[in-house]
Kinemage of the C-alpha trace (Angstrom):
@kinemage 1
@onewidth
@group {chain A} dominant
@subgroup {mainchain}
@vectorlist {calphas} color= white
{ca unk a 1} P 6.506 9.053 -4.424
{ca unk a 2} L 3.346 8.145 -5.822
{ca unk a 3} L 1.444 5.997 -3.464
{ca unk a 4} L 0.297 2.786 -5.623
{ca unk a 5} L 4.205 2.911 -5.828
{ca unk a 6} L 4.904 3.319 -2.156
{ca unk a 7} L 2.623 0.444 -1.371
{ca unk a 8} L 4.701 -2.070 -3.887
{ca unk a 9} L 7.652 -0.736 -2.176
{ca unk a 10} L 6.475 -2.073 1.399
{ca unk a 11} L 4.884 -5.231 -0.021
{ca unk a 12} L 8.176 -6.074 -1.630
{ca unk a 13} L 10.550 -5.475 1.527
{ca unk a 14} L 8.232 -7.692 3.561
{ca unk a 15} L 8.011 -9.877 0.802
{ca unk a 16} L 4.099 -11.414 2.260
{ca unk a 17} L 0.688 -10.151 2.326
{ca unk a 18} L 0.044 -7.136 4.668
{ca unk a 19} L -3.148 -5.574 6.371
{ca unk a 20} L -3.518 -2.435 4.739
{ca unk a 21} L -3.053 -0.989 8.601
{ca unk a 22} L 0.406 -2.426 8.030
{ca unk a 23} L 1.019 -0.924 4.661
{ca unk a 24} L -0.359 2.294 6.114
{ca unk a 25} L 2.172 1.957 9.352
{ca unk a 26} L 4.492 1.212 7.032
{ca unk a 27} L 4.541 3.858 4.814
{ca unk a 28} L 4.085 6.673 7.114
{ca unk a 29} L 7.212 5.848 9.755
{ca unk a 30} L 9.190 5.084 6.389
{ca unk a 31} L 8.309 8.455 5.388
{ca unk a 32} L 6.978 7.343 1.941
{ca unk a 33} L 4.460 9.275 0.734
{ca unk a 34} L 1.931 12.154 2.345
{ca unk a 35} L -1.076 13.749 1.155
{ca unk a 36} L -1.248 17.007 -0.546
{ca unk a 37} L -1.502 18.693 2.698
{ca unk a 38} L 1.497 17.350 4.409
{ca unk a 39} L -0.471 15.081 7.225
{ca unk a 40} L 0.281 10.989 6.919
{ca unk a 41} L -1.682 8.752 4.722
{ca unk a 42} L -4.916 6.929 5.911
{ca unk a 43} L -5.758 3.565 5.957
{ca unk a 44} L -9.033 4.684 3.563
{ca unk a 45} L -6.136 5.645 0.877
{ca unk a 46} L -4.388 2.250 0.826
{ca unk a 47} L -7.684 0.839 0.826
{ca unk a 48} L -9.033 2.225 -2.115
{ca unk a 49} L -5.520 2.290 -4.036
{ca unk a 50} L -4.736 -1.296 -3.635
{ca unk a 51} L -8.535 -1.732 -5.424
{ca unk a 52} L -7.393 1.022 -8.138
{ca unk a 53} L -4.762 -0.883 -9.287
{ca unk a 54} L -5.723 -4.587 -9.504
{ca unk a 55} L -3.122 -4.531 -12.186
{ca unk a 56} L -0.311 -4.365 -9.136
{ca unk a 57} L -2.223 -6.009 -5.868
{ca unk a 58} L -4.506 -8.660 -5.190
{ca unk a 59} L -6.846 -8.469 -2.072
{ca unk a 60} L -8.511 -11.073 -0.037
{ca unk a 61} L -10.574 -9.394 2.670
{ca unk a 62} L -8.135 -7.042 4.723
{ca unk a 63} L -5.416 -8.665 3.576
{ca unk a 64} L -3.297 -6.959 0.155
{ca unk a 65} L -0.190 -8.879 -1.567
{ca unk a 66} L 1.323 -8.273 -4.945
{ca unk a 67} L 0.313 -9.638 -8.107
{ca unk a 68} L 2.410 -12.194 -9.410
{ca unk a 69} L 3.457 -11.375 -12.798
{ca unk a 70} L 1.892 -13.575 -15.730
């Protein structure tokens, strides 16, 4: 799973706004998505891909929620 796409999938089964150390929690013990080389995601990855795709999430500090659609 692609991991802009495993980050909607945790924001939308917790249904708030997450720390991206939550998202990052979240994903690995879910088993969601690794990295090419097999190790766990890093909280630098949500980080950037939550700014990547402001068409998805919104951020406010630490904190990332999904967009509500317009």
């Amino acid at each position: 799973m692609d991991l802009h796409l495993a980050i909607k999938k945790v924001l939308e089964e917790k249904s708030q706004a997450m720390t991206v150390k939550e998202i990052t929690d979240a994903i690995n013990e879910q088993g969601l998505c690794t990295r090419r080389d097999g190790t766990a995601v890093c909280d630098f990855q949500i980080h950037g891909r939550s700014f990547n795709h402001k068409e998805l999430f919104e951020r406010d500090g630490k904190w990332v929620k999904l967009k509500k659609p317009e």
